[in-house]
Every structure is written in C-alpha cells, then in structure tokens.
N, C-alpha and C positions, 0 to 999 in steps of 0.2 A: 221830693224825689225818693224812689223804691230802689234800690238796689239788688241786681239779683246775685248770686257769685258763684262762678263754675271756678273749675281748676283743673288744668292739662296733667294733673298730676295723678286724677282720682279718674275711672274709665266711668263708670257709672254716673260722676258727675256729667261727661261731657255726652252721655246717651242723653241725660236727661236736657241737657242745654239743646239737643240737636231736634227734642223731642219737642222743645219749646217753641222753637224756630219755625220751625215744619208746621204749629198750629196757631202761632200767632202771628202778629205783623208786627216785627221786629223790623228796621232799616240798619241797615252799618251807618257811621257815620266818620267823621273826620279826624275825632279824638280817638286815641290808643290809652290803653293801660298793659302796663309791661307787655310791650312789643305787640298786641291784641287788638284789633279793632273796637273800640265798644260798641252794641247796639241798642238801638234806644226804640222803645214804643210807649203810645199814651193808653192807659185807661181808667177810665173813670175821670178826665180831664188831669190826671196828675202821669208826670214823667217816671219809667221805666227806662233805669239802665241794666244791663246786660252785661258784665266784667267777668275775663276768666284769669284767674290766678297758673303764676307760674311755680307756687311753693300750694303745698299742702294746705288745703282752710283751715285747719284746729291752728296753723300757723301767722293767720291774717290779723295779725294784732295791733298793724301800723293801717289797717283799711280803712279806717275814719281819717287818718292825714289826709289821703288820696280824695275822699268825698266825703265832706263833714256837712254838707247837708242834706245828708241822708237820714229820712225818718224812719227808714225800715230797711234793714238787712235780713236779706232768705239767702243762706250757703243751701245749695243742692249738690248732694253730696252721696258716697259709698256709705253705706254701713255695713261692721263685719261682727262676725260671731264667732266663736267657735263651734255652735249646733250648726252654722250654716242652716238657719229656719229659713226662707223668706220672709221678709217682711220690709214693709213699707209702714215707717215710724218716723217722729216730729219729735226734739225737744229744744230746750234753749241750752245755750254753751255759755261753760262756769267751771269754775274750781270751787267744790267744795271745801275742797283742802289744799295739798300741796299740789303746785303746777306740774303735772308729769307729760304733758300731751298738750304746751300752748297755752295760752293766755294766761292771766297772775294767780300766783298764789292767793287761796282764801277771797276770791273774789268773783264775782257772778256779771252776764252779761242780765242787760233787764230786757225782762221777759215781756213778750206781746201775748198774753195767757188767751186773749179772741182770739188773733188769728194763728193758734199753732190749732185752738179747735176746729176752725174753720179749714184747716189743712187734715185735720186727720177725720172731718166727718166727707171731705172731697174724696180721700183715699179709700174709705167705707165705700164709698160710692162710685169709684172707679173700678176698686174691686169687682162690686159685683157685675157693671156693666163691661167690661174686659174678661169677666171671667177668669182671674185669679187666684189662684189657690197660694196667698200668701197673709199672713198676718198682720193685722195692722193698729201700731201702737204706738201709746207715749212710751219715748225713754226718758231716763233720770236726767237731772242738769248732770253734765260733765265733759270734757275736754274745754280746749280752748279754741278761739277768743274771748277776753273777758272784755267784754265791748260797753262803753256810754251811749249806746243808741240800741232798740228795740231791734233784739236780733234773734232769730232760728233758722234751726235747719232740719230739711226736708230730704228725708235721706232713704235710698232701695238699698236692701241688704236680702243675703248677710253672706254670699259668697260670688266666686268670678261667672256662676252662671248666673246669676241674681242680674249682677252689675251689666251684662250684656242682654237682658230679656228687653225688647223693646218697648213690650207691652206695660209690662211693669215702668217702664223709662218714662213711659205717657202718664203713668197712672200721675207720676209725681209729678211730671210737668202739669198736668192739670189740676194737681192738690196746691198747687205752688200758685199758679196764676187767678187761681176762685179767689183762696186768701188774700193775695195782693188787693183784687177787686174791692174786696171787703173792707181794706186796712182802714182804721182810723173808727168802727162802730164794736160796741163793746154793749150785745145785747145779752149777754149771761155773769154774773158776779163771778171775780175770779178767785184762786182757790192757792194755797200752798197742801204739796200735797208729802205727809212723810210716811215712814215707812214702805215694806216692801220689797221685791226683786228692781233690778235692774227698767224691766217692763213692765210695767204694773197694771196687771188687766182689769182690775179695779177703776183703780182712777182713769181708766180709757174707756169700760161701758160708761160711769158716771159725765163722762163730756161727752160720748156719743148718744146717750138716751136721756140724760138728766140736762137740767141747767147749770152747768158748772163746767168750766174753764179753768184750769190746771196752767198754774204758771211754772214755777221751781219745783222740779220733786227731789225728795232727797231720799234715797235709798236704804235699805238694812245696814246694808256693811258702812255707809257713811254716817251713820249717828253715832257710834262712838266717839267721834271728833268734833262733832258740831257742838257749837257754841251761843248762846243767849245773841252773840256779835252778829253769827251767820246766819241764824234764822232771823232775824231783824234786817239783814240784807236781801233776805231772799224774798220778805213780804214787804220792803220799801222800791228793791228792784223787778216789781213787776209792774209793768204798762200802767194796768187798771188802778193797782193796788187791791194787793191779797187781801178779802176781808174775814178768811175764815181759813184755818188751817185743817186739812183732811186726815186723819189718822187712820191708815191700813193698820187695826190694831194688831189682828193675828201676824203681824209682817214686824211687830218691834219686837225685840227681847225683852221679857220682864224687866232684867235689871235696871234698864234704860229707860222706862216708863213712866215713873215718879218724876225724875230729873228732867225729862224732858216736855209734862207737862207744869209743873214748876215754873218751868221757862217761858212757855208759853201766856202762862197766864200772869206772869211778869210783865209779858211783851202787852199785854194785854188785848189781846186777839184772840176771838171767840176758838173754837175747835169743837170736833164731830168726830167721832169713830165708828168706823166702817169695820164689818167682821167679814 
C-alpha cells in the first residue's frame, strides 16, 4: 500500500489533493482517519490511500502507527520562501541536526532517491505542458517526519498565490501520481548529494538530464554539524542505497573540505565533484 497525505492545515496541500481527485479514480470508503474519510484507488495492481491530516505534515511523526504497511509515504504539501520564487520542488524529510520543525533530532526519513526523480522530471514536464513559469527543484533533506518507511514530499511553493494556482495544484498532483505509478523500479544509481544552497540546481539538471538520482542532500550551512554518524545515515537511509556521494564543490567552504572528504573515504563510498 502507497500512502498519499494531505492536511487541512496547509491550503496548497488541499488544492493539490482536490487536483488529484478531479483526475484520478479515487472512491471514499468506510474507513476515516482523524474525522476524514479516506479514499482509496489501485494502480499498477497495488492499493492507494488518500489521508488528510488534521495537524501540520512536518508534524506526522506517529503516521506509521495509523498505517504501518505502508511502503511508500508522498506528503503533498505548501512550500514557502521568503523570495516567494514559484516553484514546484521534491525532497525527503529529516533532521540533519536538531529537531526544530518535527521529527527527531539527528535523524533522517529514508529516502526513495527513484521516485522523488521521477516526481521532479513529471514537474519538468508539467511545466512545460501547463505553461508555467515556475522553478522546478530538489530541496535539501530537512524538516520533519523522521520516518522508518520510504518517504517525500511533493510540494508548490513558495507563497499564498503559489498555494492557490490551480495549475500549478495539477502540476504536483500529476508529479505525485506518475511517481507512485513507478514505485518499487530503480533504473538510475542513487546518489548522496552535499554541498550547496538550499536548492541545488546542480544536483537537479544532473537527475533531470543525467542518470543519477539524489537521495539526502545536505546543504552549505548544514556541514558544519555533520558527522561521519550522519553521513553514514543518510547513504544507509536511502531506498536504493547511496552508491556514490555528489560533491557541489564550489558550494563547500574550504575549511570544511579536507574533513569531510576524510570521512567520506572512511565511510568508504566512492565520491565525484561537480564545479
């Protein structure tokens, strides 16, 4: 079973749930989740639920109680900025470090590094056939849930006219259901990716034009903190298994460069540097 996960909480989540609705065959059914009808549809012969949260997703930290046989969690979800870009962007949810926003301290949700590519080469692709003029990218691991089951999110940003464009509502609903389609095939190696901004437009041509699938990325301002502990979490907590870590070299600080390939070749996991 797939799980999708909206929340009455997030506006742009529930465009995008409505957007769902409206193009696939979704039924209500008999079961609720917090007060919620769930709806259920099959594809690919495997079962699709539909659950909408009555708290915030970065807050869904007890959602595997509720459905623990769930092989795949998609949160559809707002994303905010303060440039207010549009953009239509995918990552996995994790703590790098401390919990400031949901799920555990120092600890990462595992990543399905296929299918967040597969969501963001569907949004490439909605783009252009909807005619969007909005960005479309990996973001860095960060917030919460820190989840035991293969989890992302599919998320329209980055402000309240974003969250209300309908077009954009589809774009995700259809980045969200190709992925689903796809879950379980893992035709490109996956990748840990460090360095970098928050968006890393690197590591997003490279899974849009290249073969390579982006599990964890870990951002510029989060290497100071990382640990031999959490990069060895972050290439154990991916789907596939990281088999190569991606270095945005111009995106790390010198000082931090030695030490953190150190580590790496500790962990003993090959690495590449991208300029």
């Amino acid at each position: 079973m797939i799980l999708i996960v909206a929340s009455s909480k997030d506006i742009a989540s529930l465009n995008i749930k409505k957007r769902i609705l409206d193009h696939y065959d979704f039924s209500k059914t008999s079961e609720s989740f917090q007060g919620k009808s769930i709806q259920v549809a099959r594809v690919n012969d495997r079962t699709i639920k539909l659950v909408t949260l009555r708290i915030e997703s970065t807050y869904a930290q007890n959602i595997t109680d509720f459905f623990p046989k769930a092989a795949l969690i998609l949160f559809i979800s707002r994303h905010s900025s303060a440039s207010g870009t549009p953009t239509l962007s995918t990552h996995t949810p994790g703590n790098l470090g401390e919990a400031e926003l949901g799920g555990i301290s120092r600890k990462v949700s595992i990543s399905p590094a296929n299918t967040m590519r597969d969501v963001l080469k569907t949004m490439k692709y909605q783009k252009q056939e909807l005619q969007l003029d909005y960005d479309v990218s990996y973001e860095c691991t960060h917030h919460g849930p820190s989840l035991n089951t293969p989890t992302l999110f599919a998320e329209l940003g980055s402000s309240t006219k974003q969250w209300n464009d309908k077009k954009a509502a589809e774009a995700v609903a259809h980045a969200a259901m190709e992925a689903i389609s796809k879950f379980g095939t893992f035709p490109v190696k996956a990748a840990l990716g460090v360095g970098g901004p928050h968006y890393n437009r690197k590591f997003t041509k490279m899974a849009l034009d290249d073969e390579f699938a982006f599990g964890h990325i870990i951002p510029k301002y989060a290497i100071p903190a990382i640990s031999e502990v959490i990069l060895e979490e972050c290439i154990e907590r991916t789907l596939e298994g990281a088999e190569l870590a991606v270095l945005d070299w111009k995106g790390i600080k010198s000082e931090y460069k030695p030490e953190l390939v150190e580590m790496l070749e500790h962990i003993g996991i090959p690495y590449m540097k991208v300029k």
